[in-house]
DRENRO-198643 format. One record per residue: residue number from 1; x, y, z of N, C-alpha, C, O in turn; residue in three letters. Coordinates in Angstrom, 2 decimals, padded with zeros to 5 digits, always signed. Layout:
! residues N
NUM;X;Y;Z;X;Y;Z;X;Y;Z;X;Y;Z;Ala .
...
//
This chain:
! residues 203
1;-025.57;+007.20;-002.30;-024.28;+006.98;-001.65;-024.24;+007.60;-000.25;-023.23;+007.40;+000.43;Unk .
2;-025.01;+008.17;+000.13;-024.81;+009.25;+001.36;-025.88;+008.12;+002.08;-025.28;+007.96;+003.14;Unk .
3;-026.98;+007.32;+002.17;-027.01;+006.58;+003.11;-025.93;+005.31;+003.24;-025.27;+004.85;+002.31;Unk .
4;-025.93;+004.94;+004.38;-024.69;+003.78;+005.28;-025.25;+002.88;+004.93;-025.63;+002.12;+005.81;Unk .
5;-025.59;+002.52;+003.37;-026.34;+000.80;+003.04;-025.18;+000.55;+002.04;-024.31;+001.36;+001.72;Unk .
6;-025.37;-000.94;+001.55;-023.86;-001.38;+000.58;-025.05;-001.33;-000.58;-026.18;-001.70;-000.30;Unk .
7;-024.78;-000.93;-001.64;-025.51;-000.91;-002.78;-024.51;-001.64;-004.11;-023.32;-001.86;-003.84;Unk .
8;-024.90;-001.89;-005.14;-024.28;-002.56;-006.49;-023.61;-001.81;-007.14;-024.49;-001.26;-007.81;Unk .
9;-022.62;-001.34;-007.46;-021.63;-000.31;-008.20;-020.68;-000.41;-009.21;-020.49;-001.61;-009.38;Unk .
10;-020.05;+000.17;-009.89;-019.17;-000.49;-010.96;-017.93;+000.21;-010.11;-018.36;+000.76;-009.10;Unk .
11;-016.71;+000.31;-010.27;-015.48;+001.37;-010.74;-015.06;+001.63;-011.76;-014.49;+000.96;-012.63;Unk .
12;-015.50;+003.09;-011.64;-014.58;+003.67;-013.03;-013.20;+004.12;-012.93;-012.96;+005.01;-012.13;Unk .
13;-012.52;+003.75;-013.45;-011.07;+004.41;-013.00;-010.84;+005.01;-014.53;-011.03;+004.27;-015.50;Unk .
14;-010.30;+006.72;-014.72;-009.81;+006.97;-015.36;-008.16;+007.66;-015.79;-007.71;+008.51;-015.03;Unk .
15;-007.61;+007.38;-016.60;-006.24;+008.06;-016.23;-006.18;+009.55;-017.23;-006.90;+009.75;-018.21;Unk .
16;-005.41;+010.24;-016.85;-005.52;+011.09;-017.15;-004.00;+011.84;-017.01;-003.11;+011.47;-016.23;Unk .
17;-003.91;+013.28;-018.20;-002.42;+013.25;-018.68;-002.83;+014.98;-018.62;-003.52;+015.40;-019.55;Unk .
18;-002.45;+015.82;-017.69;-002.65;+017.51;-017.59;-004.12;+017.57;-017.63;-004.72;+018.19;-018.50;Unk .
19;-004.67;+016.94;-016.71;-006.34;+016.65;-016.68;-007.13;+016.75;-018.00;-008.23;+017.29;-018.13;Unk .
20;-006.30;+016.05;-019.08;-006.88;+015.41;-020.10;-007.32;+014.03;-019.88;-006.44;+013.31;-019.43;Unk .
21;-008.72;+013.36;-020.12;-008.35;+012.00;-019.69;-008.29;+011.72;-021.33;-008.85;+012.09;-022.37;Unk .
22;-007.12;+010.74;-020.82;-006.74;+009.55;-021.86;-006.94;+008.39;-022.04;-006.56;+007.78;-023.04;Unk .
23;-007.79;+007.73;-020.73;-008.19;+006.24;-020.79;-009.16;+006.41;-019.90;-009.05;+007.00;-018.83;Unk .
24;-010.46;+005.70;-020.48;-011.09;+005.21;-019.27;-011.89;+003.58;-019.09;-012.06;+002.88;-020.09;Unk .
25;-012.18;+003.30;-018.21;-012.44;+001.90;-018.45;-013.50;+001.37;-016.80;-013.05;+001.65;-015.69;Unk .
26;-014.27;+000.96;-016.88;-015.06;+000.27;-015.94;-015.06;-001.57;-015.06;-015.54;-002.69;-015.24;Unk .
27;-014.49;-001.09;-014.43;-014.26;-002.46;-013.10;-015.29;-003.06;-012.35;-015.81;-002.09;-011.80;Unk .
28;-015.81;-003.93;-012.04;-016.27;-004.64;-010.90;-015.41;-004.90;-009.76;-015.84;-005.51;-008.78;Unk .
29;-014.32;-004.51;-009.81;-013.38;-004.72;-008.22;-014.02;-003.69;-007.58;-014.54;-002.82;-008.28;Unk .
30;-014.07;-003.62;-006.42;-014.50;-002.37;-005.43;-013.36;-001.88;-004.80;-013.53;-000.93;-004.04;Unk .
31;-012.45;-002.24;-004.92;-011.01;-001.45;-004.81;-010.22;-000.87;-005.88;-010.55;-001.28;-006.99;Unk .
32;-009.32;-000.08;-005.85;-008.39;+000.36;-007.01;-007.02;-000.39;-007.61;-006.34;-000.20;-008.62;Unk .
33;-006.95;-001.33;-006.50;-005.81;-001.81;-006.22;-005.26;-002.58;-008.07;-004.23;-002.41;-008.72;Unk .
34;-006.47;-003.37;-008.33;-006.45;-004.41;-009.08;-006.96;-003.45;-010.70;-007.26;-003.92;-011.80;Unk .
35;-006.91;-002.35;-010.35;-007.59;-001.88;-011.58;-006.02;-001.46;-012.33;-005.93;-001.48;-013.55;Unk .
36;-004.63;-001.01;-011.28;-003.90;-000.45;-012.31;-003.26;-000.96;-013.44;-002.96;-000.30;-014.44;Unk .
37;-003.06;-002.18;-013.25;-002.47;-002.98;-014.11;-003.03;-002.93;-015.59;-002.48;-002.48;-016.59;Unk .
38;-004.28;-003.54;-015.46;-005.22;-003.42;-016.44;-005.21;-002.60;-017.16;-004.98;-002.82;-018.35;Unk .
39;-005.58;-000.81;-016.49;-005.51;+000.55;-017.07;-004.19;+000.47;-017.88;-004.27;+000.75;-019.08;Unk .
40;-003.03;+000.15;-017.38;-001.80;+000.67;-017.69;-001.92;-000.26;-019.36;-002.19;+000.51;-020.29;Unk .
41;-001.80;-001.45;-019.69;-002.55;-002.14;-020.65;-003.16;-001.62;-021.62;-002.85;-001.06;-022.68;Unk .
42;-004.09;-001.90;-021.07;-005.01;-000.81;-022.22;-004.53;+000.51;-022.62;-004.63;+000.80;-023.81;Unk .
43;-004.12;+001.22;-021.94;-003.37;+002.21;-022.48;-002.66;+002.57;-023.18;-002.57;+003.66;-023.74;Unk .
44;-001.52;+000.92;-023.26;-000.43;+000.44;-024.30;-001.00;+000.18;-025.08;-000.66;+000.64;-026.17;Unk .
45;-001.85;-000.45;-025.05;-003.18;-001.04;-026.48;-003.19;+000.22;-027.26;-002.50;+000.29;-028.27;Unk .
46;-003.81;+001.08;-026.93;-004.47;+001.77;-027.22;-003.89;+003.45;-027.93;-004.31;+004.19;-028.82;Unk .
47;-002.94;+003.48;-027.13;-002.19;+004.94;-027.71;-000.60;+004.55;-028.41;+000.04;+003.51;-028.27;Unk .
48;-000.20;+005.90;-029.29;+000.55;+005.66;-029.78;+002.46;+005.55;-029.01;+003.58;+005.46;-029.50;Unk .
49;+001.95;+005.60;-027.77;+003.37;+005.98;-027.20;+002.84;+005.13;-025.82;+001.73;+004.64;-025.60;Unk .
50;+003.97;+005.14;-025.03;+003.75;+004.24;-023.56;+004.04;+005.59;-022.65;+004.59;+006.51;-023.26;Unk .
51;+003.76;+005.78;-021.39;+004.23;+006.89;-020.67;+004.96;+006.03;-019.99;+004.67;+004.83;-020.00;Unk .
52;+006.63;+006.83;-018.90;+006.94;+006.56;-018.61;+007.19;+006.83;-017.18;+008.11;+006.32;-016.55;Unk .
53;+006.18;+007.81;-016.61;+005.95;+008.29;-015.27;+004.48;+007.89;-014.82;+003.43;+008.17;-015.40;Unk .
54;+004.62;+007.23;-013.75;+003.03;+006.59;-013.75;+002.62;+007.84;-012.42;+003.67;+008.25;-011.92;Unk .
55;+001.69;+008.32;-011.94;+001.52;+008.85;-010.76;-000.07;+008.15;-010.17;-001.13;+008.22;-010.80;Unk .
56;+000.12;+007.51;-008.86;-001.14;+007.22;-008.82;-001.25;+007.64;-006.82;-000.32;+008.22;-006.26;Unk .
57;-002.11;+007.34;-006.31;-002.50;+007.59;-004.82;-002.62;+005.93;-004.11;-002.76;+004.88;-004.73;Unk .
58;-002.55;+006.07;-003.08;-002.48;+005.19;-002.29;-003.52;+004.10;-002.47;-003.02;+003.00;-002.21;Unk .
59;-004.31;+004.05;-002.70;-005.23;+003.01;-003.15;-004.69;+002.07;-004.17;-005.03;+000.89;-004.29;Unk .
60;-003.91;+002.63;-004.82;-003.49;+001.57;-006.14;-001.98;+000.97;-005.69;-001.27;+000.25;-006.40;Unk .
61;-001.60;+001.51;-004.10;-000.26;+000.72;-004.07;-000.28;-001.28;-003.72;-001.19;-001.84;-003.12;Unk .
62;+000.76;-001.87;-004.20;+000.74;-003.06;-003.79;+001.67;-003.68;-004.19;+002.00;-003.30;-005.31;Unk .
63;+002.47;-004.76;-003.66;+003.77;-005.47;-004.33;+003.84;-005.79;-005.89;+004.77;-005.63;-006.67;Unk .
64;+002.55;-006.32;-006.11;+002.17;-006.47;-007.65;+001.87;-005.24;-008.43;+001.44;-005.25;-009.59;Unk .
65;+002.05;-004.49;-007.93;+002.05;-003.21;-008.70;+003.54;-002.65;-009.09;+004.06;-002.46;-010.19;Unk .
66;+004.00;-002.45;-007.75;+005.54;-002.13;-008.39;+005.83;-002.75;-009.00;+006.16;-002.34;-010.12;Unk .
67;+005.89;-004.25;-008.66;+007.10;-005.10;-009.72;+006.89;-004.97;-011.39;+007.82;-005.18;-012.17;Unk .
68;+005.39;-004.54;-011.87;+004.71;-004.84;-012.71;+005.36;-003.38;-013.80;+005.77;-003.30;-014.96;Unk .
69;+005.15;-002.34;-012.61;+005.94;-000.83;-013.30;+007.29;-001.15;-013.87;+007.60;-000.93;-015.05;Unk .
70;+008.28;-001.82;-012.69;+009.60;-001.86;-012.71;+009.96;-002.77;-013.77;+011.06;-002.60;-014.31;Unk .
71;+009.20;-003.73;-014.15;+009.38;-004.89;-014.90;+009.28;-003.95;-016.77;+009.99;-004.25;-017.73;Unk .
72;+008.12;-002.76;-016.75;+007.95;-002.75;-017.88;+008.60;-001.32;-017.98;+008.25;-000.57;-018.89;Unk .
73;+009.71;-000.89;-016.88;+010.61;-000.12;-016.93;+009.86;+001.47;-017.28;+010.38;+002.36;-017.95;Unk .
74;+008.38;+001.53;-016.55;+007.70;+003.12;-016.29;+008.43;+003.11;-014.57;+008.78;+002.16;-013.88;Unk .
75;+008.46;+005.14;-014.20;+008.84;+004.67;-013.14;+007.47;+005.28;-012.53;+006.85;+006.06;-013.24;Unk .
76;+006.90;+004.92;-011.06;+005.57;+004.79;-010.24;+006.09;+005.94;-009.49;+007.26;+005.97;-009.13;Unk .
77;+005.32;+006.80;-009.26;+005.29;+007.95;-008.19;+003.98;+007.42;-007.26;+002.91;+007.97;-007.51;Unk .
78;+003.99;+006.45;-006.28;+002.13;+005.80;-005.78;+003.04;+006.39;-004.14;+004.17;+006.25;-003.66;Unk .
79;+001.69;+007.11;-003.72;+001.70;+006.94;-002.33;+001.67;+005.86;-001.40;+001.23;+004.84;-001.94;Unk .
80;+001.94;+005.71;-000.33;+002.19;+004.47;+000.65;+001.32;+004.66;+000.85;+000.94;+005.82;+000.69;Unk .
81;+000.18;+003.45;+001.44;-000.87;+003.63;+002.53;-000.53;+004.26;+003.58;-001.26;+005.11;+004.09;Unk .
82;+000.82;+003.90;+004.13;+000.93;+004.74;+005.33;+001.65;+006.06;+005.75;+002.23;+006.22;+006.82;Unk .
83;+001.54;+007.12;+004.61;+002.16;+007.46;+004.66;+001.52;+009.13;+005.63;+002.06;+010.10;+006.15;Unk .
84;+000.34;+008.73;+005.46;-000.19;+009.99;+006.45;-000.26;+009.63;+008.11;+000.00;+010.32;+009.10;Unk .
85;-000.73;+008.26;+007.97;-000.37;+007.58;+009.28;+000.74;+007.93;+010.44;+000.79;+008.23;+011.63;Unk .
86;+001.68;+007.67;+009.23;+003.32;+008.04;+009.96;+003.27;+009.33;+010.22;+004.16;+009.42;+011.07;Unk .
87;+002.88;+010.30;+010.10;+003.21;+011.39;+010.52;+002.35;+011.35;+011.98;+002.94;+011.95;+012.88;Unk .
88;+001.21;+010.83;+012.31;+000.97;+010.67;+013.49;+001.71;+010.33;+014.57;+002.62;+009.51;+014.41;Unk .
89;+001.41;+011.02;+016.15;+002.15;+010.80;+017.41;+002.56;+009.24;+017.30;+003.61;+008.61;+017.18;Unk .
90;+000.56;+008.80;+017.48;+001.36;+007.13;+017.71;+001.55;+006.42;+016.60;+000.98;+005.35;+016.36;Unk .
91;+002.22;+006.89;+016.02;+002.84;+006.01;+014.78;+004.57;+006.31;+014.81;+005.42;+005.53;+014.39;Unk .
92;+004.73;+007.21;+015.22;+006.14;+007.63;+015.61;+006.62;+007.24;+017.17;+007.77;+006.90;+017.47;Unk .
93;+005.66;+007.34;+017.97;+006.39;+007.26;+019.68;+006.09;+005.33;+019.18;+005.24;+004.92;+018.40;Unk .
94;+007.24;+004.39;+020.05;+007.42;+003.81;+020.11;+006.55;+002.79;+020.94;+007.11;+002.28;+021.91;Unk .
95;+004.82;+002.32;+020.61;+004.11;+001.73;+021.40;+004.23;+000.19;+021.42;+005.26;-000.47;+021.30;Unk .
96;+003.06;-000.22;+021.58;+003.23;-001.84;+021.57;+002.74;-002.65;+020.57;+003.16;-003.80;+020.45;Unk .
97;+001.55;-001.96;+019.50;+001.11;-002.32;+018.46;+001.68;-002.77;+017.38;+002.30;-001.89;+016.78;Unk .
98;+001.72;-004.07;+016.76;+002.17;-004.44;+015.80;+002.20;-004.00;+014.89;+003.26;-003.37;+014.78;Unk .
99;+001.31;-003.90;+013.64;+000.76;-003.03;+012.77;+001.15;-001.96;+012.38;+001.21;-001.60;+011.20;Unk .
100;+001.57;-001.13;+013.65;+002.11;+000.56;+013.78;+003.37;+000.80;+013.75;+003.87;+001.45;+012.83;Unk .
101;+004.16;+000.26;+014.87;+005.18;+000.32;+015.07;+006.48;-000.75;+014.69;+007.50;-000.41;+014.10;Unk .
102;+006.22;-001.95;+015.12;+007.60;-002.83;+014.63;+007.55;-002.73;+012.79;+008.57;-002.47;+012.16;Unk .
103;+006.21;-002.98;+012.12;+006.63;-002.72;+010.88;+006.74;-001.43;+009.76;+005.99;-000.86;+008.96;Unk .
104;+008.25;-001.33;+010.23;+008.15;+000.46;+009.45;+008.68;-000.42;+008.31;+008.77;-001.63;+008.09;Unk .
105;+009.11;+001.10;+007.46;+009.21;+000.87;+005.99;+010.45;+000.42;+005.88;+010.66;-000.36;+004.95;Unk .
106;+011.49;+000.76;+006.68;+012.82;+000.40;+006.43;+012.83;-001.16;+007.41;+012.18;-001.46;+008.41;Unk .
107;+013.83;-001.91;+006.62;+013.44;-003.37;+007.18;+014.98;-002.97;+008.10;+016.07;-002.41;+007.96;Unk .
108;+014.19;-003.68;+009.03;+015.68;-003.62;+010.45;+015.39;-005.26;+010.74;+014.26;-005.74;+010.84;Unk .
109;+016.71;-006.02;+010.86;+016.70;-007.40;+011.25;+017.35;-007.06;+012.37;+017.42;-005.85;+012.57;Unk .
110;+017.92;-007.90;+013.29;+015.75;-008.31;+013.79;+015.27;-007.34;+014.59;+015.88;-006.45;+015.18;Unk .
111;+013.75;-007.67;+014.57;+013.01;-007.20;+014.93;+013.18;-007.31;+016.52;+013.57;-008.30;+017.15;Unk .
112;+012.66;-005.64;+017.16;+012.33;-006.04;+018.64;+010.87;-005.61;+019.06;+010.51;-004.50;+018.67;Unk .
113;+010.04;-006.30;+019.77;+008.85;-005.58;+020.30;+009.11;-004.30;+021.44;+010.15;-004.29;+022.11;Unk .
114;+008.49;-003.67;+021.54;+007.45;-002.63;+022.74;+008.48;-002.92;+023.94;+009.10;-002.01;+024.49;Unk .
115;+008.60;-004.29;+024.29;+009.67;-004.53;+025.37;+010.93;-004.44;+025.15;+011.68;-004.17;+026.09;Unk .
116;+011.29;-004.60;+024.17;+012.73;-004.70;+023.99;+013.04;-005.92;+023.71;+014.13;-005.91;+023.14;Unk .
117;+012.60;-007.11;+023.83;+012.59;-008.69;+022.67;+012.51;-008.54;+022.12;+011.90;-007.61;+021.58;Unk .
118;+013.60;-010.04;+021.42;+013.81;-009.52;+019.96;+012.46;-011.01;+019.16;+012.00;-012.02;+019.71;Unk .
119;+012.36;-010.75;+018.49;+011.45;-011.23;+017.61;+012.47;-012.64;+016.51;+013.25;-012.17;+015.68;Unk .
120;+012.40;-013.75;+016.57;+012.77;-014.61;+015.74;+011.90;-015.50;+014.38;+010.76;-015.85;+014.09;Unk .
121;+012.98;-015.56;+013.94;+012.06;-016.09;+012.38;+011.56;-017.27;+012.46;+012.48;-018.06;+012.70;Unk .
122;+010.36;-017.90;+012.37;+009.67;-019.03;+012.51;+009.50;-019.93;+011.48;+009.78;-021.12;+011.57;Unk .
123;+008.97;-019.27;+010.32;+008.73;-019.85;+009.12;+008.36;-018.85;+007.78;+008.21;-017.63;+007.93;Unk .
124;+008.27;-019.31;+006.90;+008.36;-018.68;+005.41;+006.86;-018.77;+004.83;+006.25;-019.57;+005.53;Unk .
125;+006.34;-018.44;+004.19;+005.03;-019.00;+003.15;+004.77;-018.01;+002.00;+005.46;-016.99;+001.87;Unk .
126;+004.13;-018.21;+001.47;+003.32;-017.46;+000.22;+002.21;-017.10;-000.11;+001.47;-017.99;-000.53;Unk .
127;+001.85;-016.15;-000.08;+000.30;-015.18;-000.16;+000.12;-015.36;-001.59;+001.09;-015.38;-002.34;Unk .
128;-001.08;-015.49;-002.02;-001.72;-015.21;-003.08;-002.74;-014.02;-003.29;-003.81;-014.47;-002.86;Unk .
129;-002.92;-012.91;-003.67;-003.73;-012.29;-003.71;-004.73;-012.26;-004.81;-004.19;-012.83;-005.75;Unk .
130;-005.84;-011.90;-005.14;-007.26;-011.87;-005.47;-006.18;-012.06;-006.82;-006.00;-013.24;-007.12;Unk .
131;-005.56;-011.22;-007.52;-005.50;-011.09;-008.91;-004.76;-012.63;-008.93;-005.19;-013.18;-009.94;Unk .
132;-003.91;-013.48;-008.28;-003.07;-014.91;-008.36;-001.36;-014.27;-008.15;-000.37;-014.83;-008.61;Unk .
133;-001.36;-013.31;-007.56;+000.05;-013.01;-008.09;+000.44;-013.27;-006.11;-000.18;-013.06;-005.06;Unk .
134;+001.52;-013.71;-006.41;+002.36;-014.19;-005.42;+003.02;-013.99;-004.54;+003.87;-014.73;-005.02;Unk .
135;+003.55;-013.61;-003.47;+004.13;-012.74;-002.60;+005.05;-013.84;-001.28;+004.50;-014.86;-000.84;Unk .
136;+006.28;-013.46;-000.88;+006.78;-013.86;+000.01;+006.61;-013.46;+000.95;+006.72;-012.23;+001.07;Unk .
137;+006.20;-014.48;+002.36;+005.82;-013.54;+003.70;+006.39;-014.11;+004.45;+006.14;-015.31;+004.58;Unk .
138;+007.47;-013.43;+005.34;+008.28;-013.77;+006.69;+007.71;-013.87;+008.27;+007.12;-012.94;+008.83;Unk .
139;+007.96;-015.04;+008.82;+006.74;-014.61;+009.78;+007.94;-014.58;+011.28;+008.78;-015.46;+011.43;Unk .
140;+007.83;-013.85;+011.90;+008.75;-013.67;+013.11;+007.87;-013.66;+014.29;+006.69;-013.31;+014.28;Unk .
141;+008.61;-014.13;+015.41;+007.69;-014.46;+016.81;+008.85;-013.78;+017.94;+010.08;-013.75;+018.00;Unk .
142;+007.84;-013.31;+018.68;+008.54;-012.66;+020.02;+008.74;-014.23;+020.89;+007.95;-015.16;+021.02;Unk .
143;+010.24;-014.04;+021.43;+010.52;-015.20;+022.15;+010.22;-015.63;+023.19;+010.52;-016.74;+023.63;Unk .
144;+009.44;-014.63;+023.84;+008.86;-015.13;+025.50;+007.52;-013.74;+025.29;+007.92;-012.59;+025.11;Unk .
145;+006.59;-013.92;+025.31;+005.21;-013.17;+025.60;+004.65;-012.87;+027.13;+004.14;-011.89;+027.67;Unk .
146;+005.12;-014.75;+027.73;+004.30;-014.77;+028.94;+004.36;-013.74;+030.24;+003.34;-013.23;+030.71;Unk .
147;+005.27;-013.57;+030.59;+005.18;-012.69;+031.02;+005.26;-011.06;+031.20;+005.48;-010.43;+032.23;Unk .
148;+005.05;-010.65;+030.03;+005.02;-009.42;+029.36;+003.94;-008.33;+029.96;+002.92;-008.90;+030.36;Unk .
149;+003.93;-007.43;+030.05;+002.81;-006.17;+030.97;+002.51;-005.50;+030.00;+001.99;-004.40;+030.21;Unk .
150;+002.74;-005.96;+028.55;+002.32;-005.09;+027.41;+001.60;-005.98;+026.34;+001.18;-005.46;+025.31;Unk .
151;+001.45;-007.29;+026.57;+000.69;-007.72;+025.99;-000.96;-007.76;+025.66;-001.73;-007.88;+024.71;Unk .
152;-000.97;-007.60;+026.81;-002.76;-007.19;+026.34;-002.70;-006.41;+025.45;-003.27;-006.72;+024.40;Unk .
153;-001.95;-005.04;+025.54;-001.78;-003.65;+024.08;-001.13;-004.73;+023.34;-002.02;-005.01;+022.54;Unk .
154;-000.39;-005.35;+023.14;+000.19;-005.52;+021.82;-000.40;-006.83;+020.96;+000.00;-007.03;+019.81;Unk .
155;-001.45;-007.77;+021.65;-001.97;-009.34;+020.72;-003.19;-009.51;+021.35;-003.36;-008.74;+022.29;Unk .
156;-003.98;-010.20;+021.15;-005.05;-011.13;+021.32;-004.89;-012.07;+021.18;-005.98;-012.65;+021.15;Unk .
157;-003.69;-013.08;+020.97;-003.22;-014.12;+020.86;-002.78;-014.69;+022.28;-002.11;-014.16;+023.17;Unk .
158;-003.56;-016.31;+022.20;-003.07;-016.32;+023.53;-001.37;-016.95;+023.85;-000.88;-017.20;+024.95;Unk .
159;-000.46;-017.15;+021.94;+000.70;-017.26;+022.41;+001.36;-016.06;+021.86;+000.83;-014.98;+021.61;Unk .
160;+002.78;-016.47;+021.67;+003.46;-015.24;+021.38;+003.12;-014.15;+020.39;+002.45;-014.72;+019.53;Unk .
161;+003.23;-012.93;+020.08;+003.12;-012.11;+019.19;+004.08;-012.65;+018.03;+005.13;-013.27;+018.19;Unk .
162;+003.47;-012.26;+016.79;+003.68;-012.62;+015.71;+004.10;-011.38;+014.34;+003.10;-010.83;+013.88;Unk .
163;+004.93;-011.11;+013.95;+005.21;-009.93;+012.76;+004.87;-010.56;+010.92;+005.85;-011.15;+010.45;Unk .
164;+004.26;-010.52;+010.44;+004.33;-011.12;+009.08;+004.84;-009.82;+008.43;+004.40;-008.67;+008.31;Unk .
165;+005.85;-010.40;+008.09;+006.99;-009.39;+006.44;+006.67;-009.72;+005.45;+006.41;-010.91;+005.26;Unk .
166;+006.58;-008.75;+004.43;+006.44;-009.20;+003.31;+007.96;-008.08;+002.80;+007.75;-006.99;+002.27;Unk .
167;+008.96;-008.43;+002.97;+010.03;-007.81;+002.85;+010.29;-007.43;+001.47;+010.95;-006.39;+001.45;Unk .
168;+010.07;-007.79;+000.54;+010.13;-006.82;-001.24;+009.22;-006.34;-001.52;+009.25;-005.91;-002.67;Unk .
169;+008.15;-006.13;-000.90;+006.71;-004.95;-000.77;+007.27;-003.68;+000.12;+006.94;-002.53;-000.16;Unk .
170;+008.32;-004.05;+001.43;+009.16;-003.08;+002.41;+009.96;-002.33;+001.14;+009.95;-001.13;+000.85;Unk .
171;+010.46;-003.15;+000.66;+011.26;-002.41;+000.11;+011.13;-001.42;-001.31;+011.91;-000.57;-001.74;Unk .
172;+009.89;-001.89;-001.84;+009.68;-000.90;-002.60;+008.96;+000.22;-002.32;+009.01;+001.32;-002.88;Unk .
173;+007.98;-000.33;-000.97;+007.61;+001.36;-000.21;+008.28;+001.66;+000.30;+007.86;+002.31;+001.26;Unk .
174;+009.76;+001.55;+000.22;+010.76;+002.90;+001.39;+011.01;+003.42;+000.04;+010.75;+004.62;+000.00;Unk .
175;+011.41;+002.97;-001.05;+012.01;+003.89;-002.49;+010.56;+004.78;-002.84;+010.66;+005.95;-003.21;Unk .
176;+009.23;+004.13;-002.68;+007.79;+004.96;-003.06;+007.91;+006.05;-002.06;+007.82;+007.14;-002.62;Unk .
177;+008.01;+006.11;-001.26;+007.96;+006.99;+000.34;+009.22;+008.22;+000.06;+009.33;+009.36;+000.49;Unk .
178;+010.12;+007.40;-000.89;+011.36;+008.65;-001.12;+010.63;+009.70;-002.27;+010.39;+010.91;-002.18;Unk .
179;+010.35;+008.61;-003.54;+010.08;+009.37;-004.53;+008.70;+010.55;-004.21;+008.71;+011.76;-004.44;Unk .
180;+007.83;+009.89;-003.73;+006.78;+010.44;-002.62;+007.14;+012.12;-002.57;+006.88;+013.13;-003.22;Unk .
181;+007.82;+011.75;-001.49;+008.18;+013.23;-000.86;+008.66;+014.34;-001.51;+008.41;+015.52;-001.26;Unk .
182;+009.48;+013.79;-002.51;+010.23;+014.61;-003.26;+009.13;+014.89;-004.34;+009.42;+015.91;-004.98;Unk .
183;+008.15;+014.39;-004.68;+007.25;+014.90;-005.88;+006.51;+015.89;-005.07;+006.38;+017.06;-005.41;Unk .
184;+005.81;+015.13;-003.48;+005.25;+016.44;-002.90;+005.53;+017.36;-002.23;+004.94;+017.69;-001.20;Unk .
185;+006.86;+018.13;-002.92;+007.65;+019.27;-002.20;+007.34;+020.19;-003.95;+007.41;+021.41;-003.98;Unk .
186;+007.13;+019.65;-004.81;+006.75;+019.95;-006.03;+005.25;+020.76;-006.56;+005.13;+021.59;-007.46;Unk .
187;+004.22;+020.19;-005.65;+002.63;+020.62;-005.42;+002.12;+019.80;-006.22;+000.89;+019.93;-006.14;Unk .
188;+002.54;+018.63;-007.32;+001.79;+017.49;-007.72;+000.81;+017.37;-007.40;+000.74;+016.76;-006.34;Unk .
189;-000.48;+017.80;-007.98;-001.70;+017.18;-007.45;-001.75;+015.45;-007.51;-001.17;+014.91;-008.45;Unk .
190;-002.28;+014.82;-006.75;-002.51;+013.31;-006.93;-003.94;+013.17;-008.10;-004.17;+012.79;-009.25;Unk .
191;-004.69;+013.76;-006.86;-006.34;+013.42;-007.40;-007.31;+014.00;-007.73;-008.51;+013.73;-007.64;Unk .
192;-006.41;+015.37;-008.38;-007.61;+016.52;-009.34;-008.03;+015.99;-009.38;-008.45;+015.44;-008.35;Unk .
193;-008.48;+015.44;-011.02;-009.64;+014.98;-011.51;-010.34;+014.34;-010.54;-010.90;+015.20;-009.87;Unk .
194;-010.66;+012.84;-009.98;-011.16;+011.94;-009.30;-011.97;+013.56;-008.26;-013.19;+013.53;-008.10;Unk .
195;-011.30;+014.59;-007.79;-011.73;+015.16;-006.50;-012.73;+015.95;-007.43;-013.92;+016.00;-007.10;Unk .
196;-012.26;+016.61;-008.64;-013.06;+017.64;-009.47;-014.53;+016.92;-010.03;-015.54;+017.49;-010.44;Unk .
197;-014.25;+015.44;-009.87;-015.32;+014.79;-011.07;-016.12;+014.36;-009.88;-017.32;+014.49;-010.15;Unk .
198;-015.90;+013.87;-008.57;-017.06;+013.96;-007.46;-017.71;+015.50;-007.10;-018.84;+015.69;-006.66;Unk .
199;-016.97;+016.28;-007.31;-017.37;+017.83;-006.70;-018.81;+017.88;-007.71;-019.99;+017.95;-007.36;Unk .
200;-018.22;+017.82;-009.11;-019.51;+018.31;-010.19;-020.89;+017.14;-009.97;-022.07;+017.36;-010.22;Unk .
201;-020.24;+015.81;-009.40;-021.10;+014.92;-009.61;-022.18;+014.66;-008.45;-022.97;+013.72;-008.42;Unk .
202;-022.03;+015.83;-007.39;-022.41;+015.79;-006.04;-022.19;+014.62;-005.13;-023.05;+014.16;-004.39;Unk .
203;-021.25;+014.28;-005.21;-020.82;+012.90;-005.06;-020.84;+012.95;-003.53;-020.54;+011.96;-002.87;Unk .
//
């Protein structure tokens, strides 16, 4: 693992309850994303009770994840991807980058870019992701680009800048981002184990 080559790997993801593990199970996804669902499953399979506090780290967040918690009424303590991000300068000072700045967690209609344009709604569509599960995505366009002195920083596009929302993914990372904070004012570890089981494994 310590040389920079892609090699063949499984994922193991295990869950674990006062760094007891209680489930474990082996993936071919190379992300975490797609593994929680599954885990959570088997888990129901498998033990005599359901838990009803899920805690996981940022790797396992995703629209299909919340809905999936909320639906089977556990509640998710998952970090945002962005949630270390945001505490950065340029993620807070107001630049021209898409990505960074117009899409925070709290949804503000409408949108304005870097200049102060406002951004209009163009059209609607639907994402599918790897697992088939479905997602609504809003797509908004800045109304005049051309002559803008911030475009080079803000697109590579040679027309207007473009925002894609996925506005009920927004909205369940501003409630993740609340619960978030308030667990880590607590000292919650996220990722004992996972950090303890690379330490022994010279990972």
């Amino acid at each position: 693992m310590q040389l920079l080559i892609i090699r063949p790997a499984y994922n193991v993801q295990a869950a674990v309850d006062a760094e007891f593990i209680v489930g474990i199970d082996v993936f071919s996804d190379r992300n975490d994303t797609a593994t929680l669902i599954p885990m959570l499953q088997y888990l129901k399979e498998n033990l005599p009770f359901t838990y009803r506090h899920i805690v996981a780290d940022s790797g396992y967040e995703s629209e299909e994840n919340y809905v999936y918690l909320k639906k089977q009424k556990q509640r998710g303590y998952t970090k945002p991807q962005n949630h270390e991000r945001k505490k950065k300068s340029f993620f807070q000072k107001r630049t021209s980058n898409i990505g960074k700045t117009w899409l925070t967690t709290k949804i503000q209609i409408p949108y304005t870019c870097a200049n102060d344009r406002k951004l209009q709604v163009i059209r609607n569509y639907t994402r599918t992701s790897q697992t088939g599960y479905e997602s609504q995505v809003t797509v908004y366009e800045c109304e005049d680009c051309s002559d803008c002195p911030l475009k080079e920083k803000c697109t590579k596009a040679k027309g207007n800048c473009q925002l894609h929302v996925a506005k009920e993914f927004l909205a369940y990372r501003e409630t993740a981002q609340e619960k978030y904070s308030n667990r880590s004012r607590q000292a919650v570890p996220y990722e004992s184990f996972p950090f303890r089981w690379k330490e022994h494994s010279a990972y």
